[in-house]
C-alpha positions as CSV (number, residue, x, y, z in Angstrom):
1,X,149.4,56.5,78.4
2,X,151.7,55.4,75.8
3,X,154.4,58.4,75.0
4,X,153.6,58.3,71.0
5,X,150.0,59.7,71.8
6,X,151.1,62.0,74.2
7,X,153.6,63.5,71.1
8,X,150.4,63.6,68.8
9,X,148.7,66.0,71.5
10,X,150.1,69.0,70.1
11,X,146.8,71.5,69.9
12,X,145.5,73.0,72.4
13,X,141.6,72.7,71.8
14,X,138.5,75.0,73.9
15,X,135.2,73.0,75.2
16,X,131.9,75.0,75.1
17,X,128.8,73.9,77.0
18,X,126.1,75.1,78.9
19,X,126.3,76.4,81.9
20,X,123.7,76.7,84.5
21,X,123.3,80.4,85.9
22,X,120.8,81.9,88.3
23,X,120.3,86.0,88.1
24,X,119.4,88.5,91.0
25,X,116.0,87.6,90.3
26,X,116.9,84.1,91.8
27,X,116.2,83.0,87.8
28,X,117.9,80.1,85.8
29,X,119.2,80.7,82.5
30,X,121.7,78.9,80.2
31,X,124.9,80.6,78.1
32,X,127.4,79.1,76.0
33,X,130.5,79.5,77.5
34,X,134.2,78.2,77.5
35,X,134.4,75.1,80.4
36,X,138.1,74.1,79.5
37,X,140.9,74.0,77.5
38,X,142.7,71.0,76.9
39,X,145.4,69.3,74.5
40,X,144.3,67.0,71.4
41,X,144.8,65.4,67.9
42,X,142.9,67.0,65.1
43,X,142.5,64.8,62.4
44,X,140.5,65.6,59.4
45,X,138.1,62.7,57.9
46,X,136.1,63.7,55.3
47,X,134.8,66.5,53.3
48,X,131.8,67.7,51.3
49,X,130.7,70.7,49.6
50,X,126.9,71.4,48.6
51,X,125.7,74.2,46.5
52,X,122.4,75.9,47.8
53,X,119.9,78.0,46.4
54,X,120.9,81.6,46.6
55,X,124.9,80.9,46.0
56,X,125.5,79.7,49.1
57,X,127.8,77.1,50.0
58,X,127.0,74.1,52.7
59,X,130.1,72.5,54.0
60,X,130.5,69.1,55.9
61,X,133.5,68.8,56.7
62,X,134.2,66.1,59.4
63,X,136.8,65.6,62.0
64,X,138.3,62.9,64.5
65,X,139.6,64.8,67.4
66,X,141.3,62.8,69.8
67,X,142.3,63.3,73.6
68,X,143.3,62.0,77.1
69,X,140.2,60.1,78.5
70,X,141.0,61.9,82.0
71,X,140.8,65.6,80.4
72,X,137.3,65.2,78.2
73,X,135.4,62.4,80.1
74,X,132.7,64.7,80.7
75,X,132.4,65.8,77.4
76,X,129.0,65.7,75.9
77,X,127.5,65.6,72.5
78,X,125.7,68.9,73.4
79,X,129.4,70.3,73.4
80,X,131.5,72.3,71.0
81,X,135.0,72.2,70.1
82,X,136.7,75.3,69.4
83,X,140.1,75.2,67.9
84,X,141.7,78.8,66.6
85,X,138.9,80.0,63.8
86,X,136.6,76.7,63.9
87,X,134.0,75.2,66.0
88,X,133.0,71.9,65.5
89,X,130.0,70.2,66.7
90,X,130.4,67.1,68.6
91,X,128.2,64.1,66.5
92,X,129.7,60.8,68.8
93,X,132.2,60.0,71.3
94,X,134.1,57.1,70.8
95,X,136.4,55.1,73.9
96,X,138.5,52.9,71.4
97,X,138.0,49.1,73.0
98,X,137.3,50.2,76.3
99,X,140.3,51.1,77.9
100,X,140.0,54.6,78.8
101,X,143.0,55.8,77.6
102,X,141.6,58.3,75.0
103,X,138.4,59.7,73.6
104,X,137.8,60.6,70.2
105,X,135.3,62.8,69.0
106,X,133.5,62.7,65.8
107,X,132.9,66.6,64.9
108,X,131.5,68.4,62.2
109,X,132.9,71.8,61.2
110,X,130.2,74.4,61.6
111,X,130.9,77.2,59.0
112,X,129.1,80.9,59.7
């Protein structure tokens, strides 16, 4: 991995999912919890503001987030990014030209 990417690392990002969990009643549910933490780019893309009825405010504000192809290969688009006060929701996953160096996410901030 070339050294300038590793320098543009420098947050440390959390990956939700769902995980698979079986109760004492031998049961399967699903909960949203934290699989792993690991370092990436945050860049942000665009941004949008919408009014909505009722004064509120819808936001789409999108992301690239970029990491280490070995740390996030088994990221999924039914994943979140978390990243101090902001989740994002994961829209695509890119592998620039194939060479499985990095992996960038195309997120959209969720706002709650």
């Amino acid at each position: 991995m070339p050294k300038r990417l590793v320098n543009r690392l420098h947050h440390i990002i959390d990956v939700f999912g769902n995980v698979k969990k079986t109760n004492e009643l031998n049961e399967t549910s699903y909960s949203f919890e934290k699989i792993k933490s690991i370092r990436a780019s945050i860049v942000p893309q665009t941004g949008s503001l919408q009014r909505q009825e009722a004064d509120t405010i819808l936001t789409n504000v999108t992301h690239k987030i970029i990491i280490r192809y070995s740390s996030g290969k088994e990221i999924t688009k039914d994943m979140q990014i978390h990243f101090r006060n902001s989740k994002f929701e994961i829209k695509y996953i890119l592998n620039p030209y194939f060479k499985n160096e990095t992996l960038e996410l195309f997120c959209t901030e969720v706002i709650e």
